[in-house]
Jmol script that loads the backbone (N, CA, C; Angstrom):
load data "model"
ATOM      1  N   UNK A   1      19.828   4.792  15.202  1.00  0.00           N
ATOM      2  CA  UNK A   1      19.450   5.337  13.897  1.00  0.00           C
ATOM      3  C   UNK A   1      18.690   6.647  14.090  1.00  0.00           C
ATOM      4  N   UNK A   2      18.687   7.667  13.288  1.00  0.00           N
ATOM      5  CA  UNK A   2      18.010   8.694  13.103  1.00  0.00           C
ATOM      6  C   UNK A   2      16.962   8.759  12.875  1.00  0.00           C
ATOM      7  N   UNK A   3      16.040   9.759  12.744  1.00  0.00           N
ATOM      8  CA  UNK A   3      14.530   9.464  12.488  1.00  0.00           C
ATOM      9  C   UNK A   3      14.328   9.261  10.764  1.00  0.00           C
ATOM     10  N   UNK A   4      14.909  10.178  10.163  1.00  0.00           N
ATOM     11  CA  UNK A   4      15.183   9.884   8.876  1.00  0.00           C
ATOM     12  C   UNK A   4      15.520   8.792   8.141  1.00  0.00           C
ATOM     13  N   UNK A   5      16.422   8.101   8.880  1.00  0.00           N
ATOM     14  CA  UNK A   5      16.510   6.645   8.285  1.00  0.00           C
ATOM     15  C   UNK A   5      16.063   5.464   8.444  1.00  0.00           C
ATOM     16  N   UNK A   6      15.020   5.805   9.427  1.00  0.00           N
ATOM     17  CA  UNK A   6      13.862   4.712  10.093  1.00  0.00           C
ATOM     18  C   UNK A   6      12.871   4.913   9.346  1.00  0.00           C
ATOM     19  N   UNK A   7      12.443   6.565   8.904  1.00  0.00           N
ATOM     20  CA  UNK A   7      11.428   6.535   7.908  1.00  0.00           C
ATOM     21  C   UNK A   7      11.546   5.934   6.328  1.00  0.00           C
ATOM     22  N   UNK A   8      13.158   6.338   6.359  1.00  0.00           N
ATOM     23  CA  UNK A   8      13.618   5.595   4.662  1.00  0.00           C
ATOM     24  C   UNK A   8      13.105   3.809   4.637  1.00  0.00           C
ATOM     25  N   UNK A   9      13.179   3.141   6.122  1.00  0.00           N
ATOM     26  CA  UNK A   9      13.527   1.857   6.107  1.00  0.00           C
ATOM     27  C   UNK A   9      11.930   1.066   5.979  1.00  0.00           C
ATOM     28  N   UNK A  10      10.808   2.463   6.861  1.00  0.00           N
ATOM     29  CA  UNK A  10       9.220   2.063   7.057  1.00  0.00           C
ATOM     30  C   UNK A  10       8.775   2.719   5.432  1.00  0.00           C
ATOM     31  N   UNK A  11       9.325   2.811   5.064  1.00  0.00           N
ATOM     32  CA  UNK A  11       8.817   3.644   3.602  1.00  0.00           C
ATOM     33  C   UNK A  11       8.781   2.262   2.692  1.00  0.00           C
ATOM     34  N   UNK A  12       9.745   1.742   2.422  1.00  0.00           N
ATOM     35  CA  UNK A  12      10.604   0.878   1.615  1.00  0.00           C
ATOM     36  C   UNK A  12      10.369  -0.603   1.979  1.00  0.00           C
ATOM     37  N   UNK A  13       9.667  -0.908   3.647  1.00  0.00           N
ATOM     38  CA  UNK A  13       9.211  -2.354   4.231  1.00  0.00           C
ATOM     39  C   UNK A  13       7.347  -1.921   3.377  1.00  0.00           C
ATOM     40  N   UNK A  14       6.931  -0.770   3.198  1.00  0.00           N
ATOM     41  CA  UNK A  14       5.220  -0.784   2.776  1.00  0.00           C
ATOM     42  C   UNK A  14       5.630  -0.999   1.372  1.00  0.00           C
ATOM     43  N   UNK A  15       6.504  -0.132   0.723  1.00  0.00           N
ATOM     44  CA  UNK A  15       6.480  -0.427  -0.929  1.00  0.00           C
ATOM     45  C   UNK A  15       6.881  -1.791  -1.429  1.00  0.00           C
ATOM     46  N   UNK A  16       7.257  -2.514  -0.069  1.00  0.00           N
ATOM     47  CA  UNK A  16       7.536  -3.974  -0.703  1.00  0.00           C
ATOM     48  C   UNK A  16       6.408  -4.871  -0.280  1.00  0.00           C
ATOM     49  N   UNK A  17       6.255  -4.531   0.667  1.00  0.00           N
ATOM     50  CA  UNK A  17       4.290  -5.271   0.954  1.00  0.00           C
ATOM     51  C   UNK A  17       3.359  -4.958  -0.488  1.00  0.00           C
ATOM     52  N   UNK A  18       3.609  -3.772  -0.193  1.00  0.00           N
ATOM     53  CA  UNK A  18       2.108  -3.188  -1.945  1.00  0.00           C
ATOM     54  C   UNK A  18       2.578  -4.117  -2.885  1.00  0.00           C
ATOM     55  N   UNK A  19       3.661  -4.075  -3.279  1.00  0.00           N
ATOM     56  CA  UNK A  19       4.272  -4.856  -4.188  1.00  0.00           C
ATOM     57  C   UNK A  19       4.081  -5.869  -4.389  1.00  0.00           C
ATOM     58  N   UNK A  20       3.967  -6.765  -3.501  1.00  0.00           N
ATOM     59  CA  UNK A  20       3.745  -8.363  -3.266  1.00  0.00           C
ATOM     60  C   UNK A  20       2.507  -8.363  -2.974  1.00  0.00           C
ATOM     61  N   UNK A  21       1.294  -7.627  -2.837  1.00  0.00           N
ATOM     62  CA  UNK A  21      -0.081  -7.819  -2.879  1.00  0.00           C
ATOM     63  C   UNK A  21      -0.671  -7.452  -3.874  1.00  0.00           C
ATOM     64  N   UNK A  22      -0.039  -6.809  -4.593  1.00  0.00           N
ATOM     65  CA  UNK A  22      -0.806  -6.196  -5.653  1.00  0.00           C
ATOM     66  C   UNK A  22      -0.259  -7.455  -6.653  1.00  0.00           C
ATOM     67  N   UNK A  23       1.277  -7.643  -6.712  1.00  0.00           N
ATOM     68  CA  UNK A  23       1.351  -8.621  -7.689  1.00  0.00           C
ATOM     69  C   UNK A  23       0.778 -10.118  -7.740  1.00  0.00           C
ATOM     70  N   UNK A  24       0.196 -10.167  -6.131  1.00  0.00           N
ATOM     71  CA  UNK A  24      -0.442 -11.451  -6.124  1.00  0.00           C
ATOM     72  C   UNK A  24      -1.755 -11.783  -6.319  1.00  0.00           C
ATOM     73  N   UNK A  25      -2.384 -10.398  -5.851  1.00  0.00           N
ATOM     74  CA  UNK A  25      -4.178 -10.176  -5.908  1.00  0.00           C
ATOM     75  C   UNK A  25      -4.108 -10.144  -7.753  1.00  0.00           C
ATOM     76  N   UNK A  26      -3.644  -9.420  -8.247  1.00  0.00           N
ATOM     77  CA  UNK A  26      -4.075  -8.940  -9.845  1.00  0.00           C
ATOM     78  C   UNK A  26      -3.125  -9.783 -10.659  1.00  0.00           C
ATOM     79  N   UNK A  27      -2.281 -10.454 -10.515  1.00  0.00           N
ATOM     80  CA  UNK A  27      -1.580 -11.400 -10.798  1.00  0.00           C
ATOM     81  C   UNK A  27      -0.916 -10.793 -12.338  1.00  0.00           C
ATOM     82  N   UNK A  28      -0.259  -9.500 -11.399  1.00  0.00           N
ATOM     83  CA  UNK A  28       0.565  -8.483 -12.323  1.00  0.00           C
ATOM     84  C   UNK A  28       2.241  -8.614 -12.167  1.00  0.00           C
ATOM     85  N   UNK A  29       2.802  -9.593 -12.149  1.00  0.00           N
ATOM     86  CA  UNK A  29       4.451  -9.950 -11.681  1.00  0.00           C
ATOM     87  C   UNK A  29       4.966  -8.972 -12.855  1.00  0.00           C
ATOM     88  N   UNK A  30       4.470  -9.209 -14.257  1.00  0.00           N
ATOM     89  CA  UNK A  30       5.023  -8.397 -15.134  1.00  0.00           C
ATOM     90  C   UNK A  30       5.107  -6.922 -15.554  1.00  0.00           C
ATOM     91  N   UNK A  31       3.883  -6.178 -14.469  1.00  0.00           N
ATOM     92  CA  UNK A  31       4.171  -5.221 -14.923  1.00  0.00           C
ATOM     93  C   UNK A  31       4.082  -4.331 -13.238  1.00  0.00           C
ATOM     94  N   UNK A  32       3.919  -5.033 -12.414  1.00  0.00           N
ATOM     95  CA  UNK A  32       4.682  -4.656 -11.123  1.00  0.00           C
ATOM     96  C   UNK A  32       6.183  -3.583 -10.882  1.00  0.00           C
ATOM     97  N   UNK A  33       6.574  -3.722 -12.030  1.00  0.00           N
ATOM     98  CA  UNK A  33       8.214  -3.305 -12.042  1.00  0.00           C
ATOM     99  C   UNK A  33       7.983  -1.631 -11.829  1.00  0.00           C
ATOM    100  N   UNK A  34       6.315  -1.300 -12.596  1.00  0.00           N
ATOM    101  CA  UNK A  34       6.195   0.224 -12.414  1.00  0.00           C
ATOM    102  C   UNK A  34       6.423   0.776 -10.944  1.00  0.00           C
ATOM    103  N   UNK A  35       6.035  -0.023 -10.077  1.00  0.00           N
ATOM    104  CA  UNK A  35       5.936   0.341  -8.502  1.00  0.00           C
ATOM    105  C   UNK A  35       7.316   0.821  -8.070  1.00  0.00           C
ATOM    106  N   UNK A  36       8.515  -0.176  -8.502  1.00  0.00           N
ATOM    107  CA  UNK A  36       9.978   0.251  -7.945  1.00  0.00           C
ATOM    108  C   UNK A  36      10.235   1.419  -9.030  1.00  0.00           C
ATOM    109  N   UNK A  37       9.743   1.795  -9.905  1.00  0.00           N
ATOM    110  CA  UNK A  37      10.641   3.128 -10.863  1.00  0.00           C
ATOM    111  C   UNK A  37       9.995   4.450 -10.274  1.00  0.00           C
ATOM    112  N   UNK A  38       8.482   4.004  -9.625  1.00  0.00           N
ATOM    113  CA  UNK A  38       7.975   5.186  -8.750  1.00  0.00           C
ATOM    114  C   UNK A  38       8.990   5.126  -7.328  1.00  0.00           C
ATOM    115  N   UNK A  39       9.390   3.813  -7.198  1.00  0.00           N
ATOM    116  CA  UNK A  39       9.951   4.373  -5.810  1.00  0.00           C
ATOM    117  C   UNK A  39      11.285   4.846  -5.474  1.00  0.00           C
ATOM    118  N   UNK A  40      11.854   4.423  -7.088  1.00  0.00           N
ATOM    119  CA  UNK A  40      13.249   5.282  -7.345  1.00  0.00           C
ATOM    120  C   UNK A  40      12.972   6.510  -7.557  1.00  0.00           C
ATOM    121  N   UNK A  41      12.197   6.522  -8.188  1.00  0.00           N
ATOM    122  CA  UNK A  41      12.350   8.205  -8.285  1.00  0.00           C
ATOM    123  C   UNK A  41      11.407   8.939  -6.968  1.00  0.00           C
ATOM    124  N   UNK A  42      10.990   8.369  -6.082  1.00  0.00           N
ATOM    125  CA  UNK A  42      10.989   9.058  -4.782  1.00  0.00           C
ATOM    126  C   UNK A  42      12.103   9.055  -3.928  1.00  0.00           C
ATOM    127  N   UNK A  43      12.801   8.202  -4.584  1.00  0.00           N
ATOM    128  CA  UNK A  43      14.090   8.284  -3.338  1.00  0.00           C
ATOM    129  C   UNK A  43      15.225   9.473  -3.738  1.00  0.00           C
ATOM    130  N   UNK A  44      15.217   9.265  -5.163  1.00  0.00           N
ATOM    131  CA  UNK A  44      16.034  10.636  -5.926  1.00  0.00           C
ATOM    132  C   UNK A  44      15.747  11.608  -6.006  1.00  0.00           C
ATOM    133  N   UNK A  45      14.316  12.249  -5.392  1.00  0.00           N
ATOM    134  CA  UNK A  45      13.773  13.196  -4.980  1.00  0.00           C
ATOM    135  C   UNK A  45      14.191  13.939  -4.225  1.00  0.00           C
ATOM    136  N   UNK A  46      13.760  12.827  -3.076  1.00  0.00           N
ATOM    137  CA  UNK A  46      13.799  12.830  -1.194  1.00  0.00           C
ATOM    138  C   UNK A  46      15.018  13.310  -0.996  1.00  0.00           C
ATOM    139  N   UNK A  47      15.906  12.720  -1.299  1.00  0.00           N
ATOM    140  CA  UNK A  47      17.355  12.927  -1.122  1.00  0.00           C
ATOM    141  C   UNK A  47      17.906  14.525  -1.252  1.00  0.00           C
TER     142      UNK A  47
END
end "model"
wireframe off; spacefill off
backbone 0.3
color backbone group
């Protein structure tokens, strides 16, 4: 793999950790969803 797509893969293994700690510490499942529309639109950025 390239370096680029190792960073896409370590980018995307932390935004799913935050995700699952934040929705478990603040016990936000419902509005968690903001985290993936920030991380779509970093990827449609990046690109």
């Amino acid at each position: 793999m390239d370096k680029k797509k190792i960073m896409n893969w370590v980018i995307a293994i932390i935004i799913a950790i935050g995700y699952l700690i934040i929705s478990i510490v603040f016990d936000t499942w419902t509005y968690s969803w903001i985290i993936w529309v920030i991380y779509a639109i970093y990827r449609f950025v990046a690109k």
